[in-house]
FITORBA-550572 format. One record per residue (C-alpha): residue number from 1; x, y, z. Coordinates in nm, 3 decimals. Layout:
BEGIN
i|X|Y|Z
NUM|X|Y|Z
...
//
This chain:
BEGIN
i|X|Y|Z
1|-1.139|-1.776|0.355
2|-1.395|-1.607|0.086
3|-1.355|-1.285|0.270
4|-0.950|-1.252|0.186
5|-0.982|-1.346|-0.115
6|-1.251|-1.048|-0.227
7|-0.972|-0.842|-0.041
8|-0.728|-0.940|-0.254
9|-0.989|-0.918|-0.534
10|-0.976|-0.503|-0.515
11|-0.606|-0.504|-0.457
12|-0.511|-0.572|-0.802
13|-0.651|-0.267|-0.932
14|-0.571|-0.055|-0.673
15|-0.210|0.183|-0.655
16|-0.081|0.236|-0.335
17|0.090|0.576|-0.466
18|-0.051|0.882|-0.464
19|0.013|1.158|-0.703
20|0.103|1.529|-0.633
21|-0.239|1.748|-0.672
22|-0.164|2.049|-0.581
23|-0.445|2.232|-0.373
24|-0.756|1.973|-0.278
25|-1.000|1.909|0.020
26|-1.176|1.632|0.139
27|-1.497|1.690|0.329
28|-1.833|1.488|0.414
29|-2.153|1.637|0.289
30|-2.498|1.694|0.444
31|-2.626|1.337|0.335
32|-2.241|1.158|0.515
33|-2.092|1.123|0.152
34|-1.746|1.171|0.086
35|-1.659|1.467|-0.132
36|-1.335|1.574|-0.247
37|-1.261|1.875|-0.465
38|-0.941|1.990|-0.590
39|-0.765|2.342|-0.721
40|-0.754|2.220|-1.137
41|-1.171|2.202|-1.052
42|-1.187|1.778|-1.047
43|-1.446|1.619|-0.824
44|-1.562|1.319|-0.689
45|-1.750|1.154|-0.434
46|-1.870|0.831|-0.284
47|-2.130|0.726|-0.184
48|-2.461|0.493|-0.138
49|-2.707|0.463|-0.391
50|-3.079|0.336|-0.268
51|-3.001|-0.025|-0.370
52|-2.737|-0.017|-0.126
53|-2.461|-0.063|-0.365
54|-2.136|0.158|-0.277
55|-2.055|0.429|-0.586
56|-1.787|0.603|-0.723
57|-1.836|0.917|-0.953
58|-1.623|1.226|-1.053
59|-1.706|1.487|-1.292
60|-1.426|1.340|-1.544
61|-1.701|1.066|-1.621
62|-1.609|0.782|-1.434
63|-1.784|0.543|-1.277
64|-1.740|0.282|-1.022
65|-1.968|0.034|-0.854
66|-1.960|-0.225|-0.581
67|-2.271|-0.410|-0.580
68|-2.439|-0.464|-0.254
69|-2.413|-0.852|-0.251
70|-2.026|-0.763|-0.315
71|-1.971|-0.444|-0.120
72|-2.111|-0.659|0.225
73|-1.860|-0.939|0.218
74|-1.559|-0.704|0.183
75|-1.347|-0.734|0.478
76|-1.243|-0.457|0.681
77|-1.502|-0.227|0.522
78|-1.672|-0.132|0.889
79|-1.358|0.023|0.997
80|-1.386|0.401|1.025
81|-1.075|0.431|0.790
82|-1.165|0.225|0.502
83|-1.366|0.421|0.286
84|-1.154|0.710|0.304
85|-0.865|0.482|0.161
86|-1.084|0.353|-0.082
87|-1.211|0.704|-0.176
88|-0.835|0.841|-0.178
89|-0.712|0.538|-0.435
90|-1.024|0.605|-0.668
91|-0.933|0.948|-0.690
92|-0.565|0.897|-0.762
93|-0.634|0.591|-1.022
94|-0.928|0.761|-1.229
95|-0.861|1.189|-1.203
96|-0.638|1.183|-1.539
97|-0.872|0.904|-1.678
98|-1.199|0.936|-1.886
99|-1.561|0.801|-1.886
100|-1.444|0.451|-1.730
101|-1.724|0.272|-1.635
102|-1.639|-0.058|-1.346
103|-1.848|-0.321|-1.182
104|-1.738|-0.538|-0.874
105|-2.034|-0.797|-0.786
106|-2.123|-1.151|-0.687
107|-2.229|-1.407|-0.934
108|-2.429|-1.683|-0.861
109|-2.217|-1.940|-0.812
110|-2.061|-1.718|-0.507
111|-1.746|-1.617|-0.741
112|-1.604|-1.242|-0.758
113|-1.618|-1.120|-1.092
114|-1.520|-0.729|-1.231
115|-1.604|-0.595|-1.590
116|-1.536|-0.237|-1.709
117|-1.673|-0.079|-2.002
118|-1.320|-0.132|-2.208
119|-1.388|-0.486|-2.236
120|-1.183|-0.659|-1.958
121|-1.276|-0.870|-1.710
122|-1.185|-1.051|-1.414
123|-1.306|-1.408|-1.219
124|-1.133|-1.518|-0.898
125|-1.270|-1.809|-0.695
126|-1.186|-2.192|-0.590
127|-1.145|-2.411|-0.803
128|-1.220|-2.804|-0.706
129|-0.833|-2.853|-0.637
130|-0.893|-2.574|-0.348
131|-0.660|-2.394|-0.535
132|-0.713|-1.973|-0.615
133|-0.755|-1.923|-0.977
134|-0.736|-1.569|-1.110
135|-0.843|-1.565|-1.513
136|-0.923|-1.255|-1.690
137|-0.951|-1.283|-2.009
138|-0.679|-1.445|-2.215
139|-0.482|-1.492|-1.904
140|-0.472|-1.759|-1.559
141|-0.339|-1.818|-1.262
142|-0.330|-2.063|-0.968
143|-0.205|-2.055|-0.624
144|-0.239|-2.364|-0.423
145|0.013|-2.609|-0.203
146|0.217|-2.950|-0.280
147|0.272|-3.192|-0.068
148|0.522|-3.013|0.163
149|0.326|-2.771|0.191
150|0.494|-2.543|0.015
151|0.275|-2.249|-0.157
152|0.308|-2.276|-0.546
153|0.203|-1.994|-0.836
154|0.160|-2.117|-1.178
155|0.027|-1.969|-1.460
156|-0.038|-2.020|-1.853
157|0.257|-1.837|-1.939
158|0.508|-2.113|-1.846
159|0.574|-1.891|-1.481
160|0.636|-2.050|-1.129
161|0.678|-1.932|-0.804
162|0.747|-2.115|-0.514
163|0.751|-2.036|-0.171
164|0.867|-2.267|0.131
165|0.652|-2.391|0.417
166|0.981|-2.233|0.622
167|0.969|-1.915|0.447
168|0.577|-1.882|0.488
169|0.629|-1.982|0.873
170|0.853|-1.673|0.917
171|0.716|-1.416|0.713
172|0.338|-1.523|0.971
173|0.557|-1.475|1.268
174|0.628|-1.125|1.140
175|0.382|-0.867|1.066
176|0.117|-1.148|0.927
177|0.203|-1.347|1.268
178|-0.151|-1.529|1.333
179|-0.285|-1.492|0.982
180|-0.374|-1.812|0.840
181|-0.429|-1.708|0.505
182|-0.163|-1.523|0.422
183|-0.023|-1.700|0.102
184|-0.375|-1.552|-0.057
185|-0.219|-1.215|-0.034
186|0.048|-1.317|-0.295
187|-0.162|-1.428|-0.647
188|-0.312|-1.119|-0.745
189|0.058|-0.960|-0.675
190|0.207|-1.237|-0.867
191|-0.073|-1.234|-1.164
192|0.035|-0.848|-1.226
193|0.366|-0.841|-1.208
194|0.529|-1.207|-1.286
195|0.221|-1.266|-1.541
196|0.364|-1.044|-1.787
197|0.675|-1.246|-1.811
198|0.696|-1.608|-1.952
199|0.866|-1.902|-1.857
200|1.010|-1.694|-1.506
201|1.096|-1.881|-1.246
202|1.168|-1.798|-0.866
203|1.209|-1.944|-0.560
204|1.175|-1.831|-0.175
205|1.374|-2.077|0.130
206|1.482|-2.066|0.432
207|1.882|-2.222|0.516
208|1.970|-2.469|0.787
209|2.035|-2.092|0.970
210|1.749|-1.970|0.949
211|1.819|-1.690|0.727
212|1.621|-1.607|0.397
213|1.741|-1.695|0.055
214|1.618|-1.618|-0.274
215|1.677|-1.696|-0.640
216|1.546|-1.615|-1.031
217|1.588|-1.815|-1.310
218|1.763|-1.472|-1.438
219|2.025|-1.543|-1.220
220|1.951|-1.311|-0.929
221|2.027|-1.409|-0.588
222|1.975|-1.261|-0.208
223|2.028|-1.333|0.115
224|1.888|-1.167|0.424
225|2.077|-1.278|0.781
226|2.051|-1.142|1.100
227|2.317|-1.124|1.372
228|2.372|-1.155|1.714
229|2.263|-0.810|1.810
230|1.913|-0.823|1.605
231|2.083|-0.643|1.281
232|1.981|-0.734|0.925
233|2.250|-0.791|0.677
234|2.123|-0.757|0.291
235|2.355|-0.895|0.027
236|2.294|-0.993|-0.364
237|2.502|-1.148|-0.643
238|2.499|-0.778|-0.814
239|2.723|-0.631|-0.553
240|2.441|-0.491|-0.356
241|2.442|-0.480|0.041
242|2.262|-0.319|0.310
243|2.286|-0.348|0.704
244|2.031|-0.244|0.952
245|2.162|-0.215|1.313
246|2.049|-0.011|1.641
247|2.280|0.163|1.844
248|2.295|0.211|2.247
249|2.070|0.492|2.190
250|1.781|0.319|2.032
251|1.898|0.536|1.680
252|1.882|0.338|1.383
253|2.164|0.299|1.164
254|2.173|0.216|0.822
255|2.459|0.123|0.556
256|2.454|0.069|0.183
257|2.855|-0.080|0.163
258|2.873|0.217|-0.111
259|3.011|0.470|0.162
260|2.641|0.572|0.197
261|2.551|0.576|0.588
262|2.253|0.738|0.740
263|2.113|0.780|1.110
264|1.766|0.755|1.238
265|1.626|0.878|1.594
266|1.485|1.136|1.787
267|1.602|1.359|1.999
268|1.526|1.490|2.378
269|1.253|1.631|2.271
270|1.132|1.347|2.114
271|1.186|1.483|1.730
272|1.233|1.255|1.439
273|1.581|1.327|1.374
274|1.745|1.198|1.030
275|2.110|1.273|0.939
276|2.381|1.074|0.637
277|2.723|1.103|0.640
278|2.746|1.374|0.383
279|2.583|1.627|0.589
280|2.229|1.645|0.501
281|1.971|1.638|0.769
282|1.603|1.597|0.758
283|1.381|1.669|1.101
284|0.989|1.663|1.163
285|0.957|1.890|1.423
286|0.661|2.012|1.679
287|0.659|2.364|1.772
288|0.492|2.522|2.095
289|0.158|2.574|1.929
290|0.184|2.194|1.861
291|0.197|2.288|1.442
292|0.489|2.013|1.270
293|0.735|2.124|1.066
294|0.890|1.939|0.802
295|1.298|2.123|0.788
296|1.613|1.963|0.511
297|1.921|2.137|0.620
298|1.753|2.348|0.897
299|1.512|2.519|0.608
300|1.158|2.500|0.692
301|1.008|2.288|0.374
302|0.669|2.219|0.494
303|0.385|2.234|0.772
304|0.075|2.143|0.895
305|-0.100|2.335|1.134
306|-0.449|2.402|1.299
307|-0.671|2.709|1.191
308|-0.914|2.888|1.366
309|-1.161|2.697|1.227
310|-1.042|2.378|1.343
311|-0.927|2.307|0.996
312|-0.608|2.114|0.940
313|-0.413|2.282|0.676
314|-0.078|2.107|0.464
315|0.140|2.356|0.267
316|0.490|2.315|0.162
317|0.789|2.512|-0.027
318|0.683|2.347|-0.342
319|0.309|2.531|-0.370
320|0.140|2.232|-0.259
321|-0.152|2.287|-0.021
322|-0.427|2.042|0.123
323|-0.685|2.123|0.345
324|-0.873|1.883|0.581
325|-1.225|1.949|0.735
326|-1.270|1.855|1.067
327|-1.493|1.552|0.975
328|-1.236|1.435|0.700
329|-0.980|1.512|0.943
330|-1.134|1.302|1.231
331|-1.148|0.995|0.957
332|-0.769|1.061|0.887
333|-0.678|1.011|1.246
334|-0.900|0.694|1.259
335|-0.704|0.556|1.000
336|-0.339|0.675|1.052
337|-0.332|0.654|1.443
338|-0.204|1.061|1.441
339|-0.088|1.405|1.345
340|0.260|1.252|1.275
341|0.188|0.989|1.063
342|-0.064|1.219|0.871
343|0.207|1.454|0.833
344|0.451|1.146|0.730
345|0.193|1.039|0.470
346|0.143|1.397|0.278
347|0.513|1.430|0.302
348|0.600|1.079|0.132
349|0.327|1.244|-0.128
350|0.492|1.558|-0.242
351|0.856|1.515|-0.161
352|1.105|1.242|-0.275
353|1.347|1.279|-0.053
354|1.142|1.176|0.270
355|1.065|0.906|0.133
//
């Protein structure tokens, strides 16, 4: 249970965005630290210090720290992956920032606590209703069940969220299917974004037909059904509606009601394949030295390719370039599964359209 909720204690302040940079490399150094250096001359690294606490620093002044009590109850952080996201956040959340000084630890009473050098802080633990309670500062926050089991945020702005036991029962069959604590992946979420209203409500159901419903106290609503042939059917009170359907050739169609319609598949070749109805067309492409190619409208936009030095090397039409070292690129197949999704990732980064 503790080990979630220090998960969810780093999510809060981290983006999961990444910002265009232009030329930059990631390597490991002589002593296994992570290094990353870019073309405008930033730097970082991260690393261990000799108290075994896990360290942040760029040449821009900022520090982070993750003391060692904290750093070894973090979940996930064996993972050959996990670093390198960590490391790849830092950099994006702190390279246009200044002499920032952060501490994640462990106080005595077992809580998670963060303080910066700006003055803010952070607490999240149980409290003796079993409830999670987020404070920092001025504000709070609790996330806990009633007596339906339904999972409730509250805070001391007057907001409320509720979500039901039938809506929580779904969303664990889907991609959370078997995780038991799912509902503590939703306070820090709601703390940030709902906190800075006041008096907000909203509320998350399930009909008698099992399809999702959901409703503000600013007079949104949405429904999300799904038909006979596995299709999802989005629909608001705003005139909004989306369907998702497959067609006999696995290709995924999709349709905004607008007169927008787009098609997603690959071809014989096995090429991602993406095409609207006002002729545009987007492909990712392999070619016979095994290089992908990202092409709009048959023009070659971007690529990434292996150099003689078994270097992996990103460039695009827009000037971008990044260049991977073996080691760092090893670590980015560990945590994206392969070339593709690499290639997927750096192209959500730089272009707007893919993404």
């Amino acid at each position: 249970m503790r080990k979630f909720t220090l998960l969810l204690f780093f999510v809060v302040l981290w983006s999961f965005s990444y910002a265009q940079m232009g030329g930059e490399q990631y390597f490991v150094d002589i002593h296994g630290d992570l290094r990353y250096e870019s073309r405008d001359r930033f730097q970082a690294s991260l690393s261990t210090n000799i108290f075994g606490d896990k360290v942040y620093k760029d040449n821009r002044g900022n520090e982070v720290k993750y003391l060692k009590a904290m750093w070894e109850k973090v979940p996930g952080k064996d993972r050959p992956y996990f670093e390198d996201f960590l490391f790849s956040e830092l950099i994006h959340k702190y390279r246009d920032r200044r002499n920032v000084h952060e501490v994640y630890e462990i106080d005595i009473f077992g809580d998670a606590r963060y303080r910066n050098n700006q003055g803010q802080s952070m607490t999240l633990r149980r409290n003796i209703m079993g409830e999670l309670e987020y404070s920092s500062n001025e504000f709070r926050a609790t996330l806990g069940k009633d007596i339906f089991d339904n999972i409730i945020y509250k805070d001391n702005r007057g907001n409320k969220v509720t979500y039901s036991k039938e809506f929580l029962d779904k969303f664990r069959r889907g991609r959370h299917r078997g995780d038991r604590n799912v509902e503590e992946f939703l306070l820090l979420g709601l703390a940030k974004d709902v906190g800075k209203k006041k008096n907000y409500t909203e509320e998350y159901t399930v009909d008698i037909f099992g399809n999702v419903e959901y409703k503000n106290s600013e007079g949104r609503r949405v429904s999300i059904k799904k038909d006979i042939f596995d299709g999802f059917e989005y629909k608001d009170n705003q005139g909004v509606s989306l369907s998702i359907r497959k067609d006999i050739f696995d290709h995924v169609q999709v349709n905004d009601g607008r007169g927008n319609k787009v098609d997603v598949g690959r071809d014989i070749f096995g090429d991602l394949q993406v095409k609207d109805n006002k002729g545009n067309k987007w492909s990712v492409e392999r070619d016979i030295f095994g290089d992908l190619k990202f092409r709009h409208n048959y023009k070659e936009c971007a690529t990434l390719k292996k150099n003689i030095f078994d270097e992996r090397e990103y460039s695009d039409n827009k000037g971008n370039k990044v260049k991977y070292s073996k080691e760092a690129w090893d670590k980015m197949i560990k945590r994206y599964g392969d070339d593709e999704k690499v290639f997927s990732m750096l192209l959500k980064k730089f272009f707007v359209e893919y993404r």
